[in-house]
C-alpha positions in Angstrom: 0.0 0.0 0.0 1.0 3.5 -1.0 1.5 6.1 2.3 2.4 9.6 2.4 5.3 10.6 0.5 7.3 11.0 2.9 7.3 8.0 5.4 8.7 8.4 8.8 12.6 6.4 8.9 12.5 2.9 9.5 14.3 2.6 12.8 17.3 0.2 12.5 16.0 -2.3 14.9 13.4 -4.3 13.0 12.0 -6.5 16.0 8.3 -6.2 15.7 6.6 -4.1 18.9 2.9 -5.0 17.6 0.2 -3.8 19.8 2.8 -2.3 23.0 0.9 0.0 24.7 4.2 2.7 24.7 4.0 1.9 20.8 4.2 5.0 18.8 1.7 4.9 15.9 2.5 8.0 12.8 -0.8 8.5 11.2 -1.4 10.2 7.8 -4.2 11.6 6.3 -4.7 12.9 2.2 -1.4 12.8 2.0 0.3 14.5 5.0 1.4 13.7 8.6 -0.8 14.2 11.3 1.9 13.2 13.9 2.8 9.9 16.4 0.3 8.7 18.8 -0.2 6.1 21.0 -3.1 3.6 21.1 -5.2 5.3 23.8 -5.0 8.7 22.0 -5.2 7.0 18.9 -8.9 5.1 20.3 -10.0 8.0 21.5 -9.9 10.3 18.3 -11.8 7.9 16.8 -14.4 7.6 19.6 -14.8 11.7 19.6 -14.2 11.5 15.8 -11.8 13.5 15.6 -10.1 10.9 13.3 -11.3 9.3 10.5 -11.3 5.5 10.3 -11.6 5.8 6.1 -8.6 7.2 4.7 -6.4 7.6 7.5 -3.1 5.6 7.2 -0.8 4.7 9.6 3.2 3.4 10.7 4.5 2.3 13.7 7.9 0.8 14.1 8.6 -2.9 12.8 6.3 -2.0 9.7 7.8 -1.4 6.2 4.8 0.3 4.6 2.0 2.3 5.4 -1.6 0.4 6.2 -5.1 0.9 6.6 -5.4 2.1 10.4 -8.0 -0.2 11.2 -5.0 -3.0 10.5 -3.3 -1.9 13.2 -3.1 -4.5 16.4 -4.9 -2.7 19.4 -7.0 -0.2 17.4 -10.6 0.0 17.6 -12.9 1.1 15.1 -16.1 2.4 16.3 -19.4 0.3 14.6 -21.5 3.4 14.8 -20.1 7.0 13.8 -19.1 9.3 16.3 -22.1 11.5 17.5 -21.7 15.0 17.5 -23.3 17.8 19.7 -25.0 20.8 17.9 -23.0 23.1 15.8 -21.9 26.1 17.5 -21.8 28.4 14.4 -24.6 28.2 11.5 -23.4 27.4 8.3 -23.4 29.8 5.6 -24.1 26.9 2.9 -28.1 25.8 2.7 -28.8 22.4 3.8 -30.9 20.5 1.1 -34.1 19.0 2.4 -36.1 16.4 1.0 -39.9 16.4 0.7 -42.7 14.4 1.8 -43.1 12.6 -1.6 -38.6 11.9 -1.1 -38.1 13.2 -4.7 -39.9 10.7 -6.7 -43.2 13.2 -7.8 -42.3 16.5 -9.5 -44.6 18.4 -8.0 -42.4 21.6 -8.8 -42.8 21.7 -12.3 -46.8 21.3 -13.0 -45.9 20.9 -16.9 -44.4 17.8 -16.6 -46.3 16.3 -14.1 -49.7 17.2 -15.3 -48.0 16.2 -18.7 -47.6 12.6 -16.9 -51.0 11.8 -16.4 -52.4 13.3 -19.4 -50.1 10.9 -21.5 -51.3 8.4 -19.6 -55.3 8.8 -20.1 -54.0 9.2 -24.0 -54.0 5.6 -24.0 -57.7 5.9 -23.9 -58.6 5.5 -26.9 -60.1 8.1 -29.0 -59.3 10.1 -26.1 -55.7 10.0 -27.0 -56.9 11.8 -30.3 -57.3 15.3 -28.0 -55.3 14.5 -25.4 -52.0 12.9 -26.5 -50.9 16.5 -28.2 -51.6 18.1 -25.5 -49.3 15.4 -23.3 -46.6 16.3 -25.9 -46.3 20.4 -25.5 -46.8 19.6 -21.7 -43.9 17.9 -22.0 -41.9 20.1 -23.6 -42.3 22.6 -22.0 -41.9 20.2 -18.5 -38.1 19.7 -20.1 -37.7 22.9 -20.9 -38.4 24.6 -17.5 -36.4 21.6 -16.0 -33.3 22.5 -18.1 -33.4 26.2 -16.8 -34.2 24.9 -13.3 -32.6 21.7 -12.6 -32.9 21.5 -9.1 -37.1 21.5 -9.8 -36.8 17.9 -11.4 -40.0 16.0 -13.4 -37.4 15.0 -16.3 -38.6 11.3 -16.7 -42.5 12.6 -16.4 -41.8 15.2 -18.7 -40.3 12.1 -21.2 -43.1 9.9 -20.1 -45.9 12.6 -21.3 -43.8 12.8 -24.8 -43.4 9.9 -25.6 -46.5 8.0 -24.7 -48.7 10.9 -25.0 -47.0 11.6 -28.8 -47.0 7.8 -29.7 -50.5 7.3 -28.5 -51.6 10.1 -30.9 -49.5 9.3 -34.0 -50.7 5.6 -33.3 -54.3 6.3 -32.9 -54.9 8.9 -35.8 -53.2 5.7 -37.8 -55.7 3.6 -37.2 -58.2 5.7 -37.1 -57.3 6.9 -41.0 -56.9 3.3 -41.6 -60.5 3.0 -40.2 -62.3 5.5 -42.1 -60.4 4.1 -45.5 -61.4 0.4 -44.7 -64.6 1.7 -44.1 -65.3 3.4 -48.1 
């Protein structure tokens, strides 16, 4: 395993001091050195999680390469992530919050929802005669408002109102010209 570039010296007596309490561990994180440790400080940063499990590497003497911290005889890993107690400053950046509905029904872009179920009752037929144009410029117009307003979504519904709302039309004013001709 790749560490930090620059690893701490490999001390010149190799015997193997694997989980000693008085063990110095060196632990690295994206790249850079956070420092030595020993096992109790190293146990509790993760409890308070003030150190990352992921990600973090670490060294201690008898090893010839950086590992995976968890690898390392004597340190626990917390099962559950730390818990943290309320932020004392308000961030600046917007939290994103889902709604009731958790993203899956549009119902910030009307076009392409109402679009939707138009297309749908276009499979009715001879209803899809009046109804399956209007699914289509719904549509468009659902895509459209999506593309200058991402973050409103209602992209499949507005595809879904195109597609069978525009194929139910083309398909039904087929048959029904190939009606009125069987019918001469």
């Amino acid at each position: 395993m790749s560490g930090p570039s620059e690893q701490p010296p490999l001390p010149t007596n190799a015997a193997t001091v694997q989980g000693a309490a008085h063990t110095r561990i060196h632990l690295a994180l994206d790249g850079r050195q956070l420092g030595s440790f020993d096992i109790a400080q190293v146990n509790a940063k993760l409890r308070t999680g003030e150190l990352p499990a992921l990600g973090t590497l670490a060294w201690y003497p008898g090893q010839r390469e950086w590992m995976a911290l968890d690898r390392i005889p004597g340190v626990h890993v917390p099962l559950t992530p730390p818990q943290f107690g309320e932020p004392s400053m308000q961030s600046s950046v917007p939290i994103a919050t889902g709604d009731a509905t958790g993203g899956i029904i549009p119902y910030k872009n009307p076009p392409a929802l109402i679009g939707y179920y138009v297309g749908i009752a276009s499979l009715i037929p001879v209803v899809g005669l009046v109804t399956g144009p209007i699914a289509l410029v719904l549509g468009i117009i659902g895509l459209v408002r999506r593309a200058k307003q991402p973050a409103i979504r209602g992209a499949a519904h507005a595809w879904v109102a195109m597609i069978v709302g525009g194929g139910s039309f083309i398909v039904q004013l087929t048959l029904g010209v190939m009606w009125l001709i069987g019918t001469r």
